[in-house]
Every structure is written in structure tokens, then in C-alpha cells.
N, C-alpha and C positions, 0 to 999 in steps of 0.2 A: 935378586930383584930389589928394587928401590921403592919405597912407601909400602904403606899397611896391607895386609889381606883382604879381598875383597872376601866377598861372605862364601861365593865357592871357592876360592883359595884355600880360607881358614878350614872349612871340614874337609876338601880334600887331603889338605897335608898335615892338619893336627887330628881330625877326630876320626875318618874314615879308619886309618888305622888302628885306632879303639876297637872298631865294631865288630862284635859275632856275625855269624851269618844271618841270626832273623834281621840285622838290620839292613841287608842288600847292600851293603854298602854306603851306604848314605846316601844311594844316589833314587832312591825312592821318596814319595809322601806316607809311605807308614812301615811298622814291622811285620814282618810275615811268624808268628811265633810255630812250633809245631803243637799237637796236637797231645794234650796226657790226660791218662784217667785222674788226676791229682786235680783239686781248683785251685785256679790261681788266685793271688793274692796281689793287692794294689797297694801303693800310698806314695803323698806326694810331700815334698817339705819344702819352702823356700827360704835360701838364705840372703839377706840383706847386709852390705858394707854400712858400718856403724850401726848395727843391730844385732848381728849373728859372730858377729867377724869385724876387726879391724881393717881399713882399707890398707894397711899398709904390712900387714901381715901377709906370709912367703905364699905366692900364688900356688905352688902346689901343696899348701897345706891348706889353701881354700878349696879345691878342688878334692881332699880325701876329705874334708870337712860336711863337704855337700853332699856326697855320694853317702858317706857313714852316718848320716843322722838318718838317712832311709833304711839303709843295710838293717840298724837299730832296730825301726819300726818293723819288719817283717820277722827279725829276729823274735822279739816277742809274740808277735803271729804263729811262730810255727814254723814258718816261710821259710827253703833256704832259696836265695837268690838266681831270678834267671837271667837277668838282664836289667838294663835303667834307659828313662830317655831323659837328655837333658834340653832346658831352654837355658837362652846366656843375653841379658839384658845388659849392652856394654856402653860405661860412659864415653866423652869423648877423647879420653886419656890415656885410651888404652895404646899397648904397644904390639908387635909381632913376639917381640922376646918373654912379655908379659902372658900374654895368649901360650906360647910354647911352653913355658914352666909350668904352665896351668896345664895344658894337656899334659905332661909328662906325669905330674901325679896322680891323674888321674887314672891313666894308663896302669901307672903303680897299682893304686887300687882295687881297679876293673879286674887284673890278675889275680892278685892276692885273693880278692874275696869272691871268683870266677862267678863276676857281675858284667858281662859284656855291655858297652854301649850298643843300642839298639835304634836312637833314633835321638829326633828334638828338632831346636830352632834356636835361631839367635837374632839379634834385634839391637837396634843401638837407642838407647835411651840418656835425657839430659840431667838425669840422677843419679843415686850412684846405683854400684851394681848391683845387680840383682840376680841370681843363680837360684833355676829350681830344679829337682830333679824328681822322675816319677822311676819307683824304684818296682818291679816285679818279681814274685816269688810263687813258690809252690810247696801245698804242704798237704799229709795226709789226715791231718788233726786243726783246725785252726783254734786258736784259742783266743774267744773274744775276752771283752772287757765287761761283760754282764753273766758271767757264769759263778760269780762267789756266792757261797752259800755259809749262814750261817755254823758256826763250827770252823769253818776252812781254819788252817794260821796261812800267817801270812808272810814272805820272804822275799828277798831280795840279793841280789847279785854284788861284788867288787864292794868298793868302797864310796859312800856319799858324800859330796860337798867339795869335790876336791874343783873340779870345775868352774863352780861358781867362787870359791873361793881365789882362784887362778886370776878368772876376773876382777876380783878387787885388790890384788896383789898388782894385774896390771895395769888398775886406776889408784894405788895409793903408794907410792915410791917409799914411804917412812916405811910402811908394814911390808914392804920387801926386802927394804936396809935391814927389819931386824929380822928377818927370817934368817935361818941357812942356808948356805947356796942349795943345797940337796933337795930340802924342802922347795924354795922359789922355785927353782927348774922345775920339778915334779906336779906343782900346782900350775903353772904356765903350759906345763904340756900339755898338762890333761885338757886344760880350757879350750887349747888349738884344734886339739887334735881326739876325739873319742874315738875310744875303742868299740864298735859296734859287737853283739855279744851274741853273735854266729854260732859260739861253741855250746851254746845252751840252748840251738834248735831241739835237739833230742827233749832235753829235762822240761821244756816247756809243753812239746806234744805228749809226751811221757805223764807229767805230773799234772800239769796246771789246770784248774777250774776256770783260774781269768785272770790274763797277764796286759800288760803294757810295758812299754819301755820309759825310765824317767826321764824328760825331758823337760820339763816345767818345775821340779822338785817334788822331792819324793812326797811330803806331805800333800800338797793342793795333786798330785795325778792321784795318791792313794784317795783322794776326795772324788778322784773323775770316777775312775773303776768302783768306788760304795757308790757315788749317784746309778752308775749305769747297772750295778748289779743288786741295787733296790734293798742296802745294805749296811750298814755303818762296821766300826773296825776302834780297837785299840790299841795302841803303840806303845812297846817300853823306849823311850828315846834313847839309855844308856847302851839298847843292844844294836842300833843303826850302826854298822861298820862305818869307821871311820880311817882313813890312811896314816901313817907315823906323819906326812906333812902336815894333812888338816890336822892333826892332834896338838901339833906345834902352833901353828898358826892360832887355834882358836884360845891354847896356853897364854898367849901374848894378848888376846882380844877374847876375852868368853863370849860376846855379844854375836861373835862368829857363829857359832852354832845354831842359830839360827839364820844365818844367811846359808850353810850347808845343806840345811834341812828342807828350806824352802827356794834356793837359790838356780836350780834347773842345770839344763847340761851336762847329766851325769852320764846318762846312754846306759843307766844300767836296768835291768830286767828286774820288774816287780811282779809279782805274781800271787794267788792264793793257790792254798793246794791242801786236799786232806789229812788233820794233822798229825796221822802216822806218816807222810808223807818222808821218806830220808832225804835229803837235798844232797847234791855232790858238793865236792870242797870249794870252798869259793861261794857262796850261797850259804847265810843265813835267816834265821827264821827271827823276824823282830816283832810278831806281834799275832792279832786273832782277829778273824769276822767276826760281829756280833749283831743279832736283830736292830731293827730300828733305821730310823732316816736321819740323824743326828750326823754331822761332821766327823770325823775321824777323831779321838781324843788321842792325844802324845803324852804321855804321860812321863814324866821328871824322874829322878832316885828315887824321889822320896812320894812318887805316886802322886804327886798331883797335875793336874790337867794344865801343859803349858799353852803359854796365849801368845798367835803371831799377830806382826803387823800386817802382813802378808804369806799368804800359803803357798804361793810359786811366781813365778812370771808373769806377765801378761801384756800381749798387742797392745790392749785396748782401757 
């Protein structure tokens, strides 16, 4: 064929193929899902080119980018994954080859983390792109974000800051020349590409009082989950897992550490949980609920209360 996909083109021959059965094929206005004693579980995330994601970054790493930042969010839920619907906002730049590399990872994905496409829309917009995906799950425990109770500790998954540190590694070319190669790749990757943390659906319905996934940075979410569970918290900062890259990196720049800490992107699982609580490997315990509506304190080696310029991300 010659020129671009038209809009049934593109889902018949890139995403139809994706889909499970609740989504008919794509050739419906909605999913048919089936029926379980289990509730289901929602949540949607949008990602933006020059916001979420570089435009010039491998389209199928924008594609497992968009689908894993929900994966994430149910993951902390409890949720294991039933299926996703995507919208696809596309500038006017786009190509057939471009669209196909994006399906294919997607594809990749949808497999891997037996998340079928189920449904969406696409749209052509004179900005850049714009990718949202609503991701579906099911769980027989959900674990919100308002269950900590005073007493809880508090813990968290993988290692912090590598993400956001990836990002300034790919906006500062000096602090890449002085990294190691080993380090740069491993910071760069992590920023592309998160690891949604699937494998700690059990330990979350299992353990946890009140989870989310870090997204914004660990400090300002541990502020969302104290706001939402009417509770404050305090932090040893020395025990925040950190990777042998970020270790490196913030060696070279100590001011880092605080852009790890507040810097977003991690995807990894934060939770409270009672403190006999044993966590599986991979899962530490960096800190405690404690009464009160006060911010979260982080506290330094040497105990005292550090001070951000900022606690995570933000839109707005």
C-alpha cells in the first residue's frame, strides 16, 4: 500500500492483533469483560512527548512505557492485570513504520504481563503525542492508600532514584561523560523503561495496610498515602535503597540525592505494614507511621530533619 493508515487500517493491522477476546476484536464500541466474584480494579495514566518521554525516544519503548506505568498502579492495588484500553493522540508526523514499532512493543508487553488490549481510540492532534492507557485489574484484597495506622513501618520495593536520576544524566552530557558506562546505561534504562512490580501482587494483598506505587517520588507520594491515611511518618534517609549506579552518580554530585528522593519515576511499591511484618528480598523497611498531620520527616545520619526544595513532581 502507498500512504499512511487510515484509522481502520491502523487497528485492523496493528492493534486488532493485540486484543483478547473481551475486546471483540476491535471491531466493537466497547469490551465485553466476563463476570468474577473478585472487584475489579481501574486506573488510568497519560503520557505526553516532552513530558513523560522524549519524542525521539524507540517507539516501542514508548509503548511498554505507557502500558507499565498502569501495570504499576494496579500492582500496588493488589490487582493482577486483566486487560488495557488505549487512546493514541497522533501528531502530524507520524509514520506507518513509526505506528508499527509502537505496536510491536506493545504487543511485547500485552504478553509478557498477560495484559490484553481490550479496546480505545485514536485521534490526530496538532501537538505532540499523547498516549493514555486505562489499565484493568482484579484483586481479592485491595489495598488502598488510606489504611496506615499509627505503629505500621513502612517499606518499600527495588531501588530509588535511579529513574529520575537517568533523566538528568539524559539532560546533562558532563555528568554522563563522568559516569561509567555501566552506571549511564543502567540509569538511562531505568528512566525509559520501568519495571512494573507485578511480582509483589501477593506481598501487597498479603501484608499491606496502605500501598501505592512511586511515581512522583518517594518522599511527596509517602506525603499523598500520610494525607490520605490521616497520618504522618518518619524516614531514616540512609536506609532508602539505592542502586551501585545512583550510588555513583550522587558520589560525583551529592546534591543528587535529593533529586532521587524526590525526583519520580521509580515504579516502585511503597507500602505500610505491621511491624512484625517480614518483607520478601528485595523489599525494605525504611521507616514508621507515626500520629499527627505534620509532613513526613526524612531524617539525615545524623537525625536530623532534611529540607526539600521540592518533595516530587508536579503538572501544575
Amino acid at each position: 500500500m502507498t500512504g499512511r493508515y487510515s484509522e481502520d487500517e491502523l487497528i485492523a493491522r496493528l492493534f486488532a492483533p493485540i486484543a483478547g477476546p473481551a475486546g471483540l476484536g476491535l471491531e466493537d464500541d466497547a469490551a465485553l469483560l466476563p463476570a468474577s466474584s473478585e472487584p475489579m480494579v481501574a486506573t488510568t495514566d497519560m503520557i505526553v512527548a516532552g513530558v513523560h518521554f522524549f519524542a525521539d525516544d524507540p517507539p516501542a519503548q514508548i509503548a511498554k512505557k505507557a502500558l507499565r506505568v498502569n501495570l504499576s498502579d494496579l500492582a500496588a492495588k493488589g490487582a493482577a492485570p486483566v486487560g488495557f484500553l488505549l487512546s493514541l493522540a497522533l501528531p502530524p508526523d507520524w509514520t506507518n513504520d513509526w505506528l508499527a514499532a509502537f505496536a510491536t512493543g506493545l504487543a511485547e508487553d500485552a504478553a509478557l504481563y498477560g495484559a490484553p488490549l481490550i479496546g480505545g481510540d485514536t485521534a490526530s492532534t496538532p501537538g505532540p503525542l499523547t498516549i493514555s492507557v486505562t489499565a484493568l485489574g482484579r484483586t481479592s484484597r485491595f489495598a488502598p492508600r488510606a489504611g496506615a495506622r499509627p505503629g505500621d513501618a513502612i517499606f518499600v520495593s527495588g531501588t530509588i532514584g535511579d529513574a529520575a536520576l537517568g533523566l538528568a544524566v539524559r539532560r546533562d552530557p558532563a555528568l554522563a561523560a563522568r559516569l561509567s558506562p555501566a552506571a549511564r546505561d543502567w540509569l538511562l534504562d531505568r528512566y525509559l523503561l520501568p519495571r512494573p512490580r507485578l511480582d509483589l501482587i501477593e506481598t501487597v494483598r498479603g501484608g499491606a495496610s496502605a500501598a501505592m506505587d512511586v511515581s512522583d517520588g518517594l518522599v511527596g507520594d509517602l506525603a499523598k498515602l500520610c494525607r490520605a491515611s490521616r497520618v504522618s511518618a518518619l524516614v531514616e534517609a540512609p536506609l532508602v535503597p539505592l542502586s551501585t549506579a545512583a550510588q555513583e552518580a550522587i558520589g560525583l554530585s551529592p546534591s543528587l540525592f535529593e533529586t532521587a528522593l524526590t525526583g519520580g519515576d521509580d515504579y516502585e511499591i511503597l507500602f505500610a505494614a505491621d511491624p512484625a511484618y517480614r518483607p520478601p528480598q528485595g523489599v525494605v523497611r525504611i521507616g514508621a507511621i507515626v500520629p499527627g498531620a505534620a509532613a513526613p520527616a526524612i531524617l539525615d545520619a545524623s537525625k536530623t530533619q532534611m529540607i526539600f526544595g521540592k518533595t516530587s513532581f508536579s503538572h501544575f
